[in-house]
Backbone as a printed PyTorch tensor [residue, N CA C, xyz], in Angstrom:
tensor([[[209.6610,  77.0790, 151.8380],
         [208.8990,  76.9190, 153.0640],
         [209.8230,  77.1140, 154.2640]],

        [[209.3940,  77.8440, 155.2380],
         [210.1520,  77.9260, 156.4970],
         [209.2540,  77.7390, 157.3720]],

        [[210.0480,  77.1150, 158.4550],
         [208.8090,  76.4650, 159.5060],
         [209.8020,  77.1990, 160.5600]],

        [[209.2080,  77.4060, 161.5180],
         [209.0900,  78.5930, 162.9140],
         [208.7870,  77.6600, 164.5470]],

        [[209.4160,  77.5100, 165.4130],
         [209.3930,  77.2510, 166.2650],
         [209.7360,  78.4520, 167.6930]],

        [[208.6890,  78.2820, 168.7870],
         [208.7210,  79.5230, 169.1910],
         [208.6930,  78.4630, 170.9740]],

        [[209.4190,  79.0940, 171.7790],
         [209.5870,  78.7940, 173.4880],
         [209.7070,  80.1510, 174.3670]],

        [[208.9910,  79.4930, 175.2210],
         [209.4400,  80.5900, 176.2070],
         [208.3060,  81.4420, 176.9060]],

        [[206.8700,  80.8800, 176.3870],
         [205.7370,  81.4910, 177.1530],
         [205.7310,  80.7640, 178.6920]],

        [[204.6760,  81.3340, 179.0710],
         [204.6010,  80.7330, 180.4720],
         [203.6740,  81.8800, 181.2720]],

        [[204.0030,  81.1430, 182.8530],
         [202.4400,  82.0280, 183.9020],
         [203.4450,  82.9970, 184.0740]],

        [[203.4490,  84.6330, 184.3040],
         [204.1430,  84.8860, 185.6180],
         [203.3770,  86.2870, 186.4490]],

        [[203.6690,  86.9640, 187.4870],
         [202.9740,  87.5950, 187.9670],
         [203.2050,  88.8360, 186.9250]],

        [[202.2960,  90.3060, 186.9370],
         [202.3950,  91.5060, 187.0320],
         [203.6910,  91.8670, 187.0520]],

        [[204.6320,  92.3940, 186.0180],
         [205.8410,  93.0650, 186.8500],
         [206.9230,  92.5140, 186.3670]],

        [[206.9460,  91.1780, 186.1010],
         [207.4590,  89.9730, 185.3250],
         [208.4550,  90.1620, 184.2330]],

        [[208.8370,  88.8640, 183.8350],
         [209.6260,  89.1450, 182.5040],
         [209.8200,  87.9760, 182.0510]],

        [[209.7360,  87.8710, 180.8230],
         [209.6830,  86.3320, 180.1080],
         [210.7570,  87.0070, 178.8510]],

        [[211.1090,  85.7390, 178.4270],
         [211.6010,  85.7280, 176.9830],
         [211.8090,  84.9390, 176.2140]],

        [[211.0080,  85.1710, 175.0500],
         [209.9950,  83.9020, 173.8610],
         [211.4930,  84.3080, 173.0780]],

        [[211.3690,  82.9440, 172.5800],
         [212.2310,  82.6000, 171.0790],
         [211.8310,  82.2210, 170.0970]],

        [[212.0050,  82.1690, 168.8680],
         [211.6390,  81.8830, 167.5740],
         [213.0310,  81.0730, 166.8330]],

        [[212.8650,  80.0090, 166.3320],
         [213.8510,  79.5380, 165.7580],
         [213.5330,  79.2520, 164.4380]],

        [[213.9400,  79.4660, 163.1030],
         [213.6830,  79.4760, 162.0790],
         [214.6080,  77.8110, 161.4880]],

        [[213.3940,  77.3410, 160.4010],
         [214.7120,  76.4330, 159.5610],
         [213.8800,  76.3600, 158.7140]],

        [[214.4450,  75.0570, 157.5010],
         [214.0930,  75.1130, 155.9850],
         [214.6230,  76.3400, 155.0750]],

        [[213.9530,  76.8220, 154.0760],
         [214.4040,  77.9100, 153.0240],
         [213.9580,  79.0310, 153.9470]],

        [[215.1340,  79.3670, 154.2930],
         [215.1760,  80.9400, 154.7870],
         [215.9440,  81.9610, 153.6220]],

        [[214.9150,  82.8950, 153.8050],
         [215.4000,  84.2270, 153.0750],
         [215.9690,  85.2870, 154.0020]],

        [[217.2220,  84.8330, 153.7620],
         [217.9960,  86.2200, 154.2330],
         [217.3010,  87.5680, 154.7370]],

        [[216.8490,  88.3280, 153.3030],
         [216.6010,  89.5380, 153.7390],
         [214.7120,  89.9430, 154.2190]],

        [[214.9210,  88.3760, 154.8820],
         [213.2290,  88.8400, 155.1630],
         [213.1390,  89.5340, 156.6660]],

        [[212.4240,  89.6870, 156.9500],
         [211.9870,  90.3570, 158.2320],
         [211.4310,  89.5180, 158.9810]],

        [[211.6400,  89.4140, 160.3100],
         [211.0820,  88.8520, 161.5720],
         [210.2080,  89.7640, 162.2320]],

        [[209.0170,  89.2560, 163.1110],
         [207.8740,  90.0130, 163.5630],
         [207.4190,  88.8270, 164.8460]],

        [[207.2090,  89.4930, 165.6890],
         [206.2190,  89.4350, 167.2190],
         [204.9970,  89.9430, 166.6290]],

        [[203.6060,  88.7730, 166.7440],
         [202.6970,  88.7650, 166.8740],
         [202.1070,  88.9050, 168.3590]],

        [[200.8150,  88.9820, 168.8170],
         [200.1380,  88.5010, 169.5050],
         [198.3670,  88.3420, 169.2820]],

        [[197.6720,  87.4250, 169.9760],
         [196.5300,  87.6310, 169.7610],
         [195.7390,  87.1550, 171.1990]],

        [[195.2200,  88.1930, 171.8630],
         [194.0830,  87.3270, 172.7360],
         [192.7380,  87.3190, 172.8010]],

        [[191.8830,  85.9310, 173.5600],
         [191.1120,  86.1860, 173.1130],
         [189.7660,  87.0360, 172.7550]],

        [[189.6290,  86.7240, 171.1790],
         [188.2310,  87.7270, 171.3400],
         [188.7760,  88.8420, 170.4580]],

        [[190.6240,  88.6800, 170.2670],
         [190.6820,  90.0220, 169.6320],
         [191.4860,  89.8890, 168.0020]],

        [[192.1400,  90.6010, 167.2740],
         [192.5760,  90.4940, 166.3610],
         [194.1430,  90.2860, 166.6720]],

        [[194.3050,  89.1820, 166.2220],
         [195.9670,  89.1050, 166.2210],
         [196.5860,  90.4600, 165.5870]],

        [[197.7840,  90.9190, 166.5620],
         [198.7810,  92.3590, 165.9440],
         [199.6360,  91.8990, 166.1930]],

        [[200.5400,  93.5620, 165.3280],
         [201.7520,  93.4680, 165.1050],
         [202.5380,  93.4520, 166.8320]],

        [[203.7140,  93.3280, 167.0930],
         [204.1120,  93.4800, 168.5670],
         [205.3690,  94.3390, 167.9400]],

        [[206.1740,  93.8950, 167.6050],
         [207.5910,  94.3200, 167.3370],
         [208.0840,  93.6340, 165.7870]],

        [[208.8220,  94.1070, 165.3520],
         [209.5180,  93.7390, 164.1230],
         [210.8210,  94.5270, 163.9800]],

        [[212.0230,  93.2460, 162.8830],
         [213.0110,  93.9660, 163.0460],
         [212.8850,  93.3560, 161.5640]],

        [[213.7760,  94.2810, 160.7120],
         [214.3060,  93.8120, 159.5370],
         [215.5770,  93.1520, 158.9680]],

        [[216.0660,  92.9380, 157.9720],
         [217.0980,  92.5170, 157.7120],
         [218.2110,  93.3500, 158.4700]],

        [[217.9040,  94.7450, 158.0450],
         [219.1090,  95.4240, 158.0450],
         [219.5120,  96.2430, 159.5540]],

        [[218.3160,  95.4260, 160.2640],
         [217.8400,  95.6290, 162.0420],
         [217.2950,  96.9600, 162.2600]],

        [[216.5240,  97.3730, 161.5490],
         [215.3680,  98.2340, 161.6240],
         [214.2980,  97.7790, 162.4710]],

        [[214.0240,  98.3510, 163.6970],
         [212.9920,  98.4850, 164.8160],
         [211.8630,  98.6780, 164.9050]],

        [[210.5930,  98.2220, 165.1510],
         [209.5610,  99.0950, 165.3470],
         [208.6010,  98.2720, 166.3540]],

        [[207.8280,  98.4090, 167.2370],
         [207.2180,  98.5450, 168.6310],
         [205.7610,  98.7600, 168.5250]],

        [[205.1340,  97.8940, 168.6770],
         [203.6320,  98.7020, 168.8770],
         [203.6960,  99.5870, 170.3900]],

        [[202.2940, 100.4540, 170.3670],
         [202.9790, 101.3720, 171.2530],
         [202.7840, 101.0490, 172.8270]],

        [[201.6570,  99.9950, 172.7320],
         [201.3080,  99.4250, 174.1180],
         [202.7340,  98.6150, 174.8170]],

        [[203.6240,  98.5790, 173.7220],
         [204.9390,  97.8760, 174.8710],
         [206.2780,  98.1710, 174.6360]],

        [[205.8660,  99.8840, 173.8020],
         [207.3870, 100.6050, 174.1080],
         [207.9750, 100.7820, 175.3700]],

        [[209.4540, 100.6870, 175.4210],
         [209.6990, 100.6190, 176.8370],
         [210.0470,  99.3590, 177.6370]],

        [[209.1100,  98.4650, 177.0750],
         [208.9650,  97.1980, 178.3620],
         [209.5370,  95.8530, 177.0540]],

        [[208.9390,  95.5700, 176.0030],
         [209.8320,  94.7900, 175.1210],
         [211.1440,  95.1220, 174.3980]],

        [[211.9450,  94.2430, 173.7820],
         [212.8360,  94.2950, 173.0520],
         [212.6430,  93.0750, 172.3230]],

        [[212.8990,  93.3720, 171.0590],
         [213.6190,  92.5780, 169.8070],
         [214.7710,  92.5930, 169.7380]],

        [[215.2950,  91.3960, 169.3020],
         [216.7500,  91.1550, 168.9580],
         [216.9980,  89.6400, 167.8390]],

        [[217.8110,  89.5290, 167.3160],
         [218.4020,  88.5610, 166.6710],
         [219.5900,  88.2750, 166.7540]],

        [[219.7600,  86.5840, 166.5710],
         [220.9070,  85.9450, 166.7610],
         [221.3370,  84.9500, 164.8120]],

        [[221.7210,  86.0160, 164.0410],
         [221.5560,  85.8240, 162.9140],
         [222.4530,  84.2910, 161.9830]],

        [[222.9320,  83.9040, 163.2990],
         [223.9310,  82.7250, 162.9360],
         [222.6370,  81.5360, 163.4530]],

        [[221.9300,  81.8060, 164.7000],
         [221.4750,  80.6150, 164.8710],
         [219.7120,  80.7390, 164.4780]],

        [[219.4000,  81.6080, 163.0740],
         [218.3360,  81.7840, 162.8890],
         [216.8580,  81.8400, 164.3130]],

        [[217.7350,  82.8440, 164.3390],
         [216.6990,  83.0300, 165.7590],
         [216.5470,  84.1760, 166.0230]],

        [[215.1280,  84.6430, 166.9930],
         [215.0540,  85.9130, 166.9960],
         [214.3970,  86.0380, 168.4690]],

        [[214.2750,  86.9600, 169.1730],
         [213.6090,  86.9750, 170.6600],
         [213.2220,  87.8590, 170.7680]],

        [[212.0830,  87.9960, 172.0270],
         [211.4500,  88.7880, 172.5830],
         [211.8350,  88.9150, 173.8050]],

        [[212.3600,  89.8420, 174.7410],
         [212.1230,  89.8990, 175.8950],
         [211.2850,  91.0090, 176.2960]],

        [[210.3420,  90.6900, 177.0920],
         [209.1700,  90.9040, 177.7460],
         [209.2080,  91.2250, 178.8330]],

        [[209.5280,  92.9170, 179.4360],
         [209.7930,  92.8610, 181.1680],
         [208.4780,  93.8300, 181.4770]],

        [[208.3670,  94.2270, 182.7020],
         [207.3220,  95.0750, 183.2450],
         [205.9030,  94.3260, 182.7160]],

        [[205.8910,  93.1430, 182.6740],
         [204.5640,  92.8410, 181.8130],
         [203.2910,  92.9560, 183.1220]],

        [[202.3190,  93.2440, 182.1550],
         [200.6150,  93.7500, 182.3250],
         [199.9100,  92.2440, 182.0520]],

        [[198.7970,  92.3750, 182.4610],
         [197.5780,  91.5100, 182.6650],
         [197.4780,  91.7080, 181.2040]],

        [[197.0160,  92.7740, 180.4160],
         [196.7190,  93.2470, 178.9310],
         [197.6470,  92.4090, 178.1400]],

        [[198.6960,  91.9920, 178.5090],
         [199.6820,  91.3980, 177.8430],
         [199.3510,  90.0190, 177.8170]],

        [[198.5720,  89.4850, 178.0260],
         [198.0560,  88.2660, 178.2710],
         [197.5970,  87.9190, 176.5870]],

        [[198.3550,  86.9200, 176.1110],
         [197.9810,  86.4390, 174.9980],
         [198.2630,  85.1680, 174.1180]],

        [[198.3110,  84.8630, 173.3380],
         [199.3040,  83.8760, 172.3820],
         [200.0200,  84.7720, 171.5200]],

        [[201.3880,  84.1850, 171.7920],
         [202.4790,  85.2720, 170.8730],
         [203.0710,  83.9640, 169.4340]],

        [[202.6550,  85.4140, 168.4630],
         [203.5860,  84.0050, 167.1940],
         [204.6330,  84.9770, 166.5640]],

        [[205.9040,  84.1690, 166.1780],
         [206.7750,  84.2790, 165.8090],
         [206.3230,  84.4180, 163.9870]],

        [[206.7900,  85.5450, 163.3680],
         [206.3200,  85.6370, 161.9460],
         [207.4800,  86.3230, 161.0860]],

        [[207.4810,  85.6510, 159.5010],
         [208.6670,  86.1960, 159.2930],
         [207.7390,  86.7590, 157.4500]],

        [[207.6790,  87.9540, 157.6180],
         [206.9560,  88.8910, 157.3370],
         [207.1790,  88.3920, 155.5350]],

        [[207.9970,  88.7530, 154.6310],
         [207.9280,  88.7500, 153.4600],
         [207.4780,  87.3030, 152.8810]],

        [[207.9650,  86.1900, 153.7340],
         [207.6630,  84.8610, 153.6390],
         [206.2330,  84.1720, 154.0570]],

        [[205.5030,  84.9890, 154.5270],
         [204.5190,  84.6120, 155.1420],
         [204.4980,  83.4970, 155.9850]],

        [[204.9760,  82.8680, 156.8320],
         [205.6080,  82.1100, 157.8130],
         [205.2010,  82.5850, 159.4340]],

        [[204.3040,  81.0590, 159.6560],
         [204.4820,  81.4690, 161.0940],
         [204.4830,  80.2990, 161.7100]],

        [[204.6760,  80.5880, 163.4780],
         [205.2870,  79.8740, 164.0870],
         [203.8670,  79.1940, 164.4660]],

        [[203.8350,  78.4460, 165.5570],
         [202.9810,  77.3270, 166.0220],
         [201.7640,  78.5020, 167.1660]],

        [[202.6570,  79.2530, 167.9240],
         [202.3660,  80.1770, 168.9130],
         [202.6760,  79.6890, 170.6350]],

        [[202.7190,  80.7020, 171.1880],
         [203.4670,  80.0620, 172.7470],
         [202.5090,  81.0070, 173.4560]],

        [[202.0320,  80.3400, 174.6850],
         [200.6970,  81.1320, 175.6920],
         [201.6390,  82.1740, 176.9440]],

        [[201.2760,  83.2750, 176.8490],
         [201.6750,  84.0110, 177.6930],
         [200.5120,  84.4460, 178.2920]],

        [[200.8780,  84.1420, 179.8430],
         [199.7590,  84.7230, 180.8640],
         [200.3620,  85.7330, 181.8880]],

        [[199.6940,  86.3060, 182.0460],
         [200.3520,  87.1910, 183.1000],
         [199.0920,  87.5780, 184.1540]],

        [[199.4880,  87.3010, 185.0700],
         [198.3690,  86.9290, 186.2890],
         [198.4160,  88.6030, 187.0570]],

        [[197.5360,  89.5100, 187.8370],
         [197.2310,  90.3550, 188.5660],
         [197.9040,  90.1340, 190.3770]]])
């Protein structure tokens, strides 16, 4: 079991930039993969970003450009930073660690017009 803790949502205007964390503990598997969710409402929670063990990348396409993934592999942690953000970006983001099926609690990101 791995349990997921995620910080770092919040209000901010159009234009903005936030950056959510995910902190992992319990039985972690090494070579699992970390993943950025989001879901707002009304819609189907997606993929956002994911990196793999071996730090393999991938982006949904609504926030190439404006997010990044990264990991801090000593302090089981993984981040999002979130710049140029959109109104569309408005959601609950969860921290997910893909082979484990593991997710985080979720953190509210708003992004105001």
């Amino acid at each position: 079991q791995v349990q997921l803790v995620e910080s770092g949502g919040g209000l901010v205007q159009a234009g903005g930039s936030l950056r959510l964390s995910c902190t992992a503990s319990g039985t972690i598997f090494s070579g699992d993969a970390w993943g950025w969710f989001r879901q707002a409402p009304g819609k189907r929670r997606q993929l956002v970003a994911l990196i793999t063990s071996v730090g393999n990348i991938d982006y949904a396409e609504s926030v190439k450009g404006r997010f990044t993934i990264s990991r801090e592999n000593a302090k089981n942690t993984v981040y999002l930073r979130m710049t140029s953000l959109k109104p569309e970006d408005t959601a609950v983001y969860y921290c997910h660690r893909l082979q484990s099926d593991s997710w985080g609690q979720g953190t509210q990101v708003t992004v105001s017009s």
